[in-house]
BALUM-150344 format. One record per atom (N, C-alpha, C): z, x, y; chain; residue number from 1. Coordinates in nm, 4 decimals. Example, Ala and Ser with C-alpha at 12.3 -4.5 7.8 and 13.67 -1.06 7.14 Angstrom:
% residues 2
+----------+----------+----------+----+-----+
!       pz !       px !       py ! ch !   i !
+----------+----------+----------+----+-----+
!   0.7800 !   1.3190 !  -0.5690 !  A !   1 !
!   0.7800 !   1.2300 !  -0.4500 !  A !   1 !
!   0.7800 !   1.3200 !  -0.3300 !  A !   1 !
!   0.7080 !   1.2850 !  -0.2250 !  A !   2 !
!   0.7140 !   1.3670 !  -0.1060 !  A !   2 !
!   0.7870 !   1.2900 !   0.0030 !  A !   2 !
+----------+----------+----------+----+-----+
//
This chain:
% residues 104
+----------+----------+----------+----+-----+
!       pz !       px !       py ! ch !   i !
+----------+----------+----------+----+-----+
!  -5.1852 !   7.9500 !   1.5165 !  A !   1 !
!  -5.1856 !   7.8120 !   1.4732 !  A !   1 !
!  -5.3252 !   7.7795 !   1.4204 !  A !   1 !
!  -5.3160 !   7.7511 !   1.3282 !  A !   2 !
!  -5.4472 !   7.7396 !   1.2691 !  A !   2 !
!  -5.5075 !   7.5749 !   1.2718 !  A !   2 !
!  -5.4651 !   7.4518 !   1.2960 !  A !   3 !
!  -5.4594 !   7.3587 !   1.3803 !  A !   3 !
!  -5.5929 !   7.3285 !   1.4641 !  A !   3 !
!  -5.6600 !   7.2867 !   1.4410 !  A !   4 !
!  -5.7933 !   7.2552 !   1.5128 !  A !   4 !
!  -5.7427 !   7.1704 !   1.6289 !  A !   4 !
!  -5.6494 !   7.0722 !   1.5935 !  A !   5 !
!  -5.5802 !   6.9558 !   1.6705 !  A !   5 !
!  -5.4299 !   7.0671 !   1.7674 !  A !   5 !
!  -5.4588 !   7.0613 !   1.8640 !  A !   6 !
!  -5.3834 !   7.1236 !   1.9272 !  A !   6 !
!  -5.2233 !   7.0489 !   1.9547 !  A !   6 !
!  -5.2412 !   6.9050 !   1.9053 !  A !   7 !
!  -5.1213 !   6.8507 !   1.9347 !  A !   7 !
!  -5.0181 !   6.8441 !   1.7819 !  A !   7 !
!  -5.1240 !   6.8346 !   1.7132 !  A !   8 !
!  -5.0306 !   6.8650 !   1.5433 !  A !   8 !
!  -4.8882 !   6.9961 !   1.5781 !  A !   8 !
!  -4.8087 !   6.9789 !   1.4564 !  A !   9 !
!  -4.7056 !   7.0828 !   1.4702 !  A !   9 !
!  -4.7358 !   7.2111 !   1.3737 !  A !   9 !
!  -4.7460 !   7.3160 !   1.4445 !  A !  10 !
!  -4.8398 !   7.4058 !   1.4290 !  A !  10 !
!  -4.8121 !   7.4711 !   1.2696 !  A !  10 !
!  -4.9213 !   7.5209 !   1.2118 !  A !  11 !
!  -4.9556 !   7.5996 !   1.1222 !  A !  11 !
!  -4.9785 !   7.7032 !   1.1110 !  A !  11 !
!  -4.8968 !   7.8583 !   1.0939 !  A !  12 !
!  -4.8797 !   7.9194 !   1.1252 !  A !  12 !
!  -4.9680 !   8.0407 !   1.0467 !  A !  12 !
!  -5.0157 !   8.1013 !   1.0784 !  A !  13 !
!  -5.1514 !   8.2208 !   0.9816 !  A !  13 !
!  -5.1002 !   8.3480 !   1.0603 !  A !  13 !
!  -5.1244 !   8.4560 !   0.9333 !  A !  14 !
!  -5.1585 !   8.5726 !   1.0172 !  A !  14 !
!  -5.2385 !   8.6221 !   1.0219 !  A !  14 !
!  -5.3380 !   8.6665 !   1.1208 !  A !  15 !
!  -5.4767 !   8.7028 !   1.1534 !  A !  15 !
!  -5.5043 !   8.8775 !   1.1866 !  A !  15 !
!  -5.5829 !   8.9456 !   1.0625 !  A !  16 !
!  -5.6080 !   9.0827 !   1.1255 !  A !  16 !
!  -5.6763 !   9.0895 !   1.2339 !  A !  16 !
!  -5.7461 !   9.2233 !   1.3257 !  A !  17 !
!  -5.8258 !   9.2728 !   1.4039 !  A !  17 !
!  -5.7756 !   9.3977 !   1.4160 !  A !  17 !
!  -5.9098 !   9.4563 !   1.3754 !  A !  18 !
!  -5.8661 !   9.6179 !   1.4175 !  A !  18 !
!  -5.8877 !   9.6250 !   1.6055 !  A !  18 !
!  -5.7948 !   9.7253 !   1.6371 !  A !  19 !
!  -5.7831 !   9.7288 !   1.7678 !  A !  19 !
!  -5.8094 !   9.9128 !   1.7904 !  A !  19 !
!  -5.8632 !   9.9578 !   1.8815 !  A !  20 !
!  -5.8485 !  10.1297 !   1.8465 !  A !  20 !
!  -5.7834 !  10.1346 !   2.0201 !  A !  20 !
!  -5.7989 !  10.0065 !   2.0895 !  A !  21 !
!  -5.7122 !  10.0572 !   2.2502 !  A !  21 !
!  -5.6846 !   9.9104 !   2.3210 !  A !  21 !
!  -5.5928 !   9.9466 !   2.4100 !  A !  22 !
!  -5.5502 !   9.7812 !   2.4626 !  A !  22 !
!  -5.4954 !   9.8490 !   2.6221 !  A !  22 !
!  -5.5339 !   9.7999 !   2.7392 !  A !  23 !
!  -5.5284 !   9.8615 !   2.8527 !  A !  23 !
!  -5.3913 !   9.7562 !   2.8782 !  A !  23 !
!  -5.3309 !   9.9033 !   2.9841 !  A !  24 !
!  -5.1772 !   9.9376 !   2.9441 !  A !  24 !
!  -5.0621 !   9.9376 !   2.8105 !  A !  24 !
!  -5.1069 !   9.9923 !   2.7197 !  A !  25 !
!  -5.0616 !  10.0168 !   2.6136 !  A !  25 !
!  -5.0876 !  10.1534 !   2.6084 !  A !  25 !
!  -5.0027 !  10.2372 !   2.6585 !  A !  26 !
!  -4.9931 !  10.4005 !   2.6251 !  A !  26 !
!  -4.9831 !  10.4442 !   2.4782 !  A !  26 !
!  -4.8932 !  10.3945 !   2.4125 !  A !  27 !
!  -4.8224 !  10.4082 !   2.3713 !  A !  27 !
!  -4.7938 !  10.3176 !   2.1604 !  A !  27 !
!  -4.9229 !  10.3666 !   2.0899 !  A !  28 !
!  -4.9183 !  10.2797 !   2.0068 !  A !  28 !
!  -4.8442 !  10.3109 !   1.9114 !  A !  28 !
!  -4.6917 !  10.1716 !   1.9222 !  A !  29 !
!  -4.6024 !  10.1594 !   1.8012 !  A !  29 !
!  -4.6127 !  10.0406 !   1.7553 !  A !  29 !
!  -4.5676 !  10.0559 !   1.5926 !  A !  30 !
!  -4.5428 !   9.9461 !   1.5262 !  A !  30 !
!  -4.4525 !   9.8404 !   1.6022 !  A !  30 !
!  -4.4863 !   9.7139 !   1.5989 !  A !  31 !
!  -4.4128 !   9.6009 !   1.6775 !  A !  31 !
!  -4.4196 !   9.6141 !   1.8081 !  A !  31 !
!  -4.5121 !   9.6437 !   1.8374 !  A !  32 !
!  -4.5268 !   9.6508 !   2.0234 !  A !  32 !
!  -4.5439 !   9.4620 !   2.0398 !  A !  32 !
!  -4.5225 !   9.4142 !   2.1467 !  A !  33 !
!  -4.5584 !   9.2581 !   2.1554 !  A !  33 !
!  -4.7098 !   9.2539 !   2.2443 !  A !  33 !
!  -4.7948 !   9.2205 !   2.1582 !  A !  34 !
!  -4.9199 !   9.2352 !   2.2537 !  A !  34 !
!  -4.9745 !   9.0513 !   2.2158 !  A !  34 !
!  -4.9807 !   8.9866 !   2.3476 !  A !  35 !
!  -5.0036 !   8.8479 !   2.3546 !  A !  35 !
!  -5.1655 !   8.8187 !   2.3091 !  A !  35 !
!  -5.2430 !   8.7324 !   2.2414 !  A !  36 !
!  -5.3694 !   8.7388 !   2.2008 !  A !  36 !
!  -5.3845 !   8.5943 !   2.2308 !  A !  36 !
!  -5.5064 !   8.5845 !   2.3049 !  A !  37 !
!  -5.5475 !   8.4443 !   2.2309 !  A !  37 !
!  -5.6612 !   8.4163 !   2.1375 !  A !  37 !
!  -5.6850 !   8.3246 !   2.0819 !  A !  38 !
!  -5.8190 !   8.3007 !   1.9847 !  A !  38 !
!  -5.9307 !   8.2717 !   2.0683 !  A !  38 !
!  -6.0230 !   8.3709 !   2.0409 !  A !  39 !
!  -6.1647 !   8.3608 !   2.1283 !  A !  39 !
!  -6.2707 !   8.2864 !   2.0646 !  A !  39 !
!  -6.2312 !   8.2566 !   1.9108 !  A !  40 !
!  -6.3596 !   8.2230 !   1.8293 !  A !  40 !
!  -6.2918 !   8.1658 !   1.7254 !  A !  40 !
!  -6.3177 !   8.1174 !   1.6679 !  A !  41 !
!  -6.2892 !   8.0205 !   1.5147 !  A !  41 !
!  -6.4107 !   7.9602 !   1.4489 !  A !  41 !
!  -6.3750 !   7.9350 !   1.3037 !  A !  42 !
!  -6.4416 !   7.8907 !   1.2181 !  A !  42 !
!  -6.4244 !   7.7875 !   1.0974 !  A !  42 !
!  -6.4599 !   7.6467 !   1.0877 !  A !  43 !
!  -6.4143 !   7.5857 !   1.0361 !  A !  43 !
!  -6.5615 !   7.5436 !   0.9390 !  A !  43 !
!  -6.5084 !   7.5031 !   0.8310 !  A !  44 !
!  -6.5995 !   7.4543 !   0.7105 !  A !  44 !
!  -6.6073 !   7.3418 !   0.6849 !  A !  44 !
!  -6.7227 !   7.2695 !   0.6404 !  A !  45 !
!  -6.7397 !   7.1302 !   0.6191 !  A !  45 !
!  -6.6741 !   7.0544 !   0.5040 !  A !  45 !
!  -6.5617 !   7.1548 !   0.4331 !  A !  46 !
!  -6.4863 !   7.0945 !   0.3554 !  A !  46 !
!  -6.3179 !   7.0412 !   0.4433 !  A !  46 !
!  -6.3018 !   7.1575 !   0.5138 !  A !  47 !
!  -6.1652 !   7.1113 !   0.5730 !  A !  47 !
!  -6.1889 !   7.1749 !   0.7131 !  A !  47 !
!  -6.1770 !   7.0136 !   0.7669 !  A !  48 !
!  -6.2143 !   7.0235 !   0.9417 !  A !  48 !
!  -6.1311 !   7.0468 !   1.0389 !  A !  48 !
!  -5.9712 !   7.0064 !   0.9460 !  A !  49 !
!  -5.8639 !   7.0083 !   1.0326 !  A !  49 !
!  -5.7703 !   7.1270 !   1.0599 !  A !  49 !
!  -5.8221 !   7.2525 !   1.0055 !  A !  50 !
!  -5.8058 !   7.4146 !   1.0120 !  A !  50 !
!  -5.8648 !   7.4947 !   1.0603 !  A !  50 !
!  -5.8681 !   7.5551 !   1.1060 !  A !  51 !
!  -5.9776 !   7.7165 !   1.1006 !  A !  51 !
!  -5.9526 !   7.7693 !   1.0202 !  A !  51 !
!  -6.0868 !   7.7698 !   0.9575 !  A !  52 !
!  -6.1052 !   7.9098 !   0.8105 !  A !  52 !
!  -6.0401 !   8.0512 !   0.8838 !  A !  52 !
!  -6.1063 !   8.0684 !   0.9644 !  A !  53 !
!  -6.1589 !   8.2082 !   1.0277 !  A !  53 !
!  -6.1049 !   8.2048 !   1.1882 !  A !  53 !
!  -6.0063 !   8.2947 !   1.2202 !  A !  54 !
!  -5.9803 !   8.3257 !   1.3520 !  A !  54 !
!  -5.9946 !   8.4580 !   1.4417 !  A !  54 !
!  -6.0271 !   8.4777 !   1.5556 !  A !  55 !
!  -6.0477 !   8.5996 !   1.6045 !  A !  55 !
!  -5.9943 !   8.6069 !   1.6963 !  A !  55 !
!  -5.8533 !   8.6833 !   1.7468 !  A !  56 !
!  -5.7873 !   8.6648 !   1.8046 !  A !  56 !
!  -5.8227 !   8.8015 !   1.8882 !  A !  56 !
!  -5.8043 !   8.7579 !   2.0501 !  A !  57 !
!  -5.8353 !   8.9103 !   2.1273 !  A !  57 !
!  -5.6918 !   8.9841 !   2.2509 !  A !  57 !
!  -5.7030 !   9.0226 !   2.2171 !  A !  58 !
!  -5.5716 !   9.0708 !   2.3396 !  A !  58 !
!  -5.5839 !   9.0504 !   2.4524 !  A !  58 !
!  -5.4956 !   8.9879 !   2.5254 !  A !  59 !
!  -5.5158 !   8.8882 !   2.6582 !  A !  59 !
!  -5.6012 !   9.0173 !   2.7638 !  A !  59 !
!  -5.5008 !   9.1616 !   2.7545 !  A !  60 !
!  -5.5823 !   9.2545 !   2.8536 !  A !  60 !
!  -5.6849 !   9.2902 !   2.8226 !  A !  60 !
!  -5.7699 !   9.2803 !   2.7127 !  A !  61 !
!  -5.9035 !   9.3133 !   2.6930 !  A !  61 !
!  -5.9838 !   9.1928 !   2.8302 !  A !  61 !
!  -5.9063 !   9.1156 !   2.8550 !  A !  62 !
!  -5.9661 !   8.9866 !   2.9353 !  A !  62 !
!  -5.9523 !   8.9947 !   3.0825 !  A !  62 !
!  -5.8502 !   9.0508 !   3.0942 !  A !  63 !
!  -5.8117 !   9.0935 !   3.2489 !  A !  63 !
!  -5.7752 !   9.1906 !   3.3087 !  A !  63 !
!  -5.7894 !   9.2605 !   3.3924 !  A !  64 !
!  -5.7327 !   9.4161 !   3.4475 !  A !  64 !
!  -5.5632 !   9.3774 !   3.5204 !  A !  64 !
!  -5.5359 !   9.2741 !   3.5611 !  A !  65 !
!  -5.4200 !   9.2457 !   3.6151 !  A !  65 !
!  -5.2852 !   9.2517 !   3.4832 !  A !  65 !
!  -5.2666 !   9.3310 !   3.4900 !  A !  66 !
!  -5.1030 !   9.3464 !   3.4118 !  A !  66 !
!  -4.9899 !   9.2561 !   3.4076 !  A !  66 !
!  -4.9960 !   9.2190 !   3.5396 !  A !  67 !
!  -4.8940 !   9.0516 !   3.5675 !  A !  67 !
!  -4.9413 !   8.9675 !   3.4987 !  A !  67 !
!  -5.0722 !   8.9148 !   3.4712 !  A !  68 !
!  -5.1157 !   8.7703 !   3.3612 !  A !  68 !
!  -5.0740 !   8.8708 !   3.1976 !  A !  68 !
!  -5.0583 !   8.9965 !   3.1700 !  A !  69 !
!  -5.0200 !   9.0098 !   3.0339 !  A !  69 !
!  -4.8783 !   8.9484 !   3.0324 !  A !  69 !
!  -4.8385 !   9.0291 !   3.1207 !  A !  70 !
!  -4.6588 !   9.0089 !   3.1548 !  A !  70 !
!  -4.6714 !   8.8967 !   3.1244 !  A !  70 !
!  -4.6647 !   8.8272 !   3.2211 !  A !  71 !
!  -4.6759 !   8.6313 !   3.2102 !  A !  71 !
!  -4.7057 !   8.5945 !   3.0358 !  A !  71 !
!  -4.7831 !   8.6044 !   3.0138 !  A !  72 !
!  -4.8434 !   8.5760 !   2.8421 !  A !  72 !
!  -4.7546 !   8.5925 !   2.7646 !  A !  72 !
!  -4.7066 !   8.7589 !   2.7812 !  A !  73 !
!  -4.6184 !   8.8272 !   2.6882 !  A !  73 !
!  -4.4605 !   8.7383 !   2.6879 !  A !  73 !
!  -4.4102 !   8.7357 !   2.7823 !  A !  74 !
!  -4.3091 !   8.6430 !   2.8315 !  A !  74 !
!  -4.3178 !   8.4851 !   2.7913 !  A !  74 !
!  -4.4375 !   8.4213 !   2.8121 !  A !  75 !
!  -4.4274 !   8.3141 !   2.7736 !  A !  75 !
!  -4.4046 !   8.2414 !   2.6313 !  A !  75 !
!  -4.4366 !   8.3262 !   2.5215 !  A !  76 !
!  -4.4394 !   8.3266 !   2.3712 !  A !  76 !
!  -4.3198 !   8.3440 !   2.3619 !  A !  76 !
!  -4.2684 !   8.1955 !   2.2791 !  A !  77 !
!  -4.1510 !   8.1905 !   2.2616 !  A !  77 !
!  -4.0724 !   8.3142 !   2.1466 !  A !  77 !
!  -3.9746 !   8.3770 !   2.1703 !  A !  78 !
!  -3.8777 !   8.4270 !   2.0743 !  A !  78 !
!  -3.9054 !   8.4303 !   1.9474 !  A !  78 !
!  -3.9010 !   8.2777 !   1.8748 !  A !  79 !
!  -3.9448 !   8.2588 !   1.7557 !  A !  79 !
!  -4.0599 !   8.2499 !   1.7127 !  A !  79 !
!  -4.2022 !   8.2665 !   1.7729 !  A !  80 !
!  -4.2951 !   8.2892 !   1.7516 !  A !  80 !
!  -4.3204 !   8.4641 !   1.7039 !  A !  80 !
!  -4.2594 !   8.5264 !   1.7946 !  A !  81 !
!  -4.2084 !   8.7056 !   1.7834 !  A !  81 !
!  -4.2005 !   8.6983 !   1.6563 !  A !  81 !
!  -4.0805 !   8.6350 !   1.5940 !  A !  82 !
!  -3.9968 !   8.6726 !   1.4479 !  A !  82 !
!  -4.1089 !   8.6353 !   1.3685 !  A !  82 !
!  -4.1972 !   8.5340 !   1.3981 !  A !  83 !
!  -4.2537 !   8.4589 !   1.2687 !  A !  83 !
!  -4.3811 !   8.5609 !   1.2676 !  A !  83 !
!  -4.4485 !   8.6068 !   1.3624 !  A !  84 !
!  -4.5161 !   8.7393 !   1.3762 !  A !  84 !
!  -4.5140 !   8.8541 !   1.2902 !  A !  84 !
!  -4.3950 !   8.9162 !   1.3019 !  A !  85 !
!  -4.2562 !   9.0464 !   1.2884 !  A !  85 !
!  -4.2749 !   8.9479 !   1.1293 !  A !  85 !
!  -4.2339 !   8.8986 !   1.0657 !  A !  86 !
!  -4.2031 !   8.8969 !   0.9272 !  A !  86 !
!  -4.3286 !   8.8904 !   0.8683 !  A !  86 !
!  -4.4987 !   8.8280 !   0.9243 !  A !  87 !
!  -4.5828 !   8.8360 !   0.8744 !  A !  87 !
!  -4.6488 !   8.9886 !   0.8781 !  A !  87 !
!  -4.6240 !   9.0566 !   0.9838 !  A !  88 !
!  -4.6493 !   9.2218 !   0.9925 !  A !  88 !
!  -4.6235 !   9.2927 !   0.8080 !  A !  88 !
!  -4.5174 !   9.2488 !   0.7860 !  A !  89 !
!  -4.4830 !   9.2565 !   0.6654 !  A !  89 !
!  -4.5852 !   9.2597 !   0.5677 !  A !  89 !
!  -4.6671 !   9.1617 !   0.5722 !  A !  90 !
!  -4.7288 !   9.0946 !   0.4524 !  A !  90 !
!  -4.9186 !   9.1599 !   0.4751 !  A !  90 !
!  -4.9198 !   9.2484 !   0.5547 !  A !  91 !
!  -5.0482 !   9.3070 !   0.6307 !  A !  91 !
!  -5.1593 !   9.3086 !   0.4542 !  A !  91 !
!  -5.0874 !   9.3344 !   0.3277 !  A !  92 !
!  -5.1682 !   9.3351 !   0.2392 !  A !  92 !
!  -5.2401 !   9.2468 !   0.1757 !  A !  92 !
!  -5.1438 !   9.1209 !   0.1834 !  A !  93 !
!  -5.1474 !   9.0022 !   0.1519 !  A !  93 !
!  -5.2900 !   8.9162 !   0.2768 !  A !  93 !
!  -5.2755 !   8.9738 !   0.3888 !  A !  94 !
!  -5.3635 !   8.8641 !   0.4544 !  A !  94 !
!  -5.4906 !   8.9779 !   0.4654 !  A !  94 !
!  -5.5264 !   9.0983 !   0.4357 !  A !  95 !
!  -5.6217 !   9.1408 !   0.4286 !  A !  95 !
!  -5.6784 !   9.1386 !   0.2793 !  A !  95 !
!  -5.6539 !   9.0708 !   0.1622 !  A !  96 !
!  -5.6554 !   9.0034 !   0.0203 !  A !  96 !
!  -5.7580 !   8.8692 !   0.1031 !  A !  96 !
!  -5.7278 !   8.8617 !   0.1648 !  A !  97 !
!  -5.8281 !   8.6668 !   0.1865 !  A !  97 !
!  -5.9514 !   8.7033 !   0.2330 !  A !  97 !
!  -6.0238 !   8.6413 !   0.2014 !  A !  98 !
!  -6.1670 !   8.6077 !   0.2763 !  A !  98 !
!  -6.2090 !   8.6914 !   0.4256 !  A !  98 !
!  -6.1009 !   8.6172 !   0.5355 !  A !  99 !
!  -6.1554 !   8.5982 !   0.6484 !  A !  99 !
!  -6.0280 !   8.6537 !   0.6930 !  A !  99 !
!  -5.9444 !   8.7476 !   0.6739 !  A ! 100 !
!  -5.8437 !   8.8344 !   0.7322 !  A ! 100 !
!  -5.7729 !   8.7129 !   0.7752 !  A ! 100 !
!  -5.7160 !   8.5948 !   0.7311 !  A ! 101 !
!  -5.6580 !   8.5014 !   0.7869 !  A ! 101 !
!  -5.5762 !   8.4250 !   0.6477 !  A ! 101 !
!  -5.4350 !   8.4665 !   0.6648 !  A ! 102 !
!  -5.3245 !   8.4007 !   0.5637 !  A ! 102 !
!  -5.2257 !   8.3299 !   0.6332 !  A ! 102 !
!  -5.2475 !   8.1691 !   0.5852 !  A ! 103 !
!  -5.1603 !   8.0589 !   0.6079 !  A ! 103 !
!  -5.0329 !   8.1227 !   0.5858 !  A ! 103 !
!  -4.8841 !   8.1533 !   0.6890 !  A ! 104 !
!  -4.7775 !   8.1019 !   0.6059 !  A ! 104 !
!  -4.6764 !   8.0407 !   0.5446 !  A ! 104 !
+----------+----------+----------+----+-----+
//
């Protein structure tokens, strides 16, 4: 959500990060569900009500407990998955922008 205002109805981006490991993740396949949150953002003095720039980190880079991924992973609704899953798609398109970050 690219949304500075957390109560707006969200705006949806897809954000790169190279990743080379993610603890408990054996196993790296395409479409694995790995929960992230945004650790950092960046907004410009032209438009305040976005983030230019997002850096999203994988919840287990944050915690050794596997149950708060679970929890995370679980909590992201269904349709957030799909809207994910169809931007995976477009991996050329949002590494084309600036700041590895495409509105869609």
């Amino acid at each position: 959500n690219t949304n500075v205002d957390p109560n707006l109805p969200p705006r949806w981006a897809a954000a790169l990060r190279t990743v080379t490991s993610i603890p408990g993740v054996t196993t790296r396949t395409v479409g694995t569900k790995v929960p992230v949150a945004a650790v950092s953002g960046q907004v410009n003095s032209n438009e305040r009500e976005h983030w230019q720039q997002i850096s999203p980190m994988p919840i287990a880079w944050g915690t050794p407990d596997q149950e708060v991924v679970n929890i995370a992973r679980k909590s992201i609704p269904q349709e957030e998955w799909q809207i994910l899953e169809r931007a995976r798609k477009r991996f050329t398109d949002v590494k084309a922008t600036k700041f590895d970050l495409l509105v869609l």
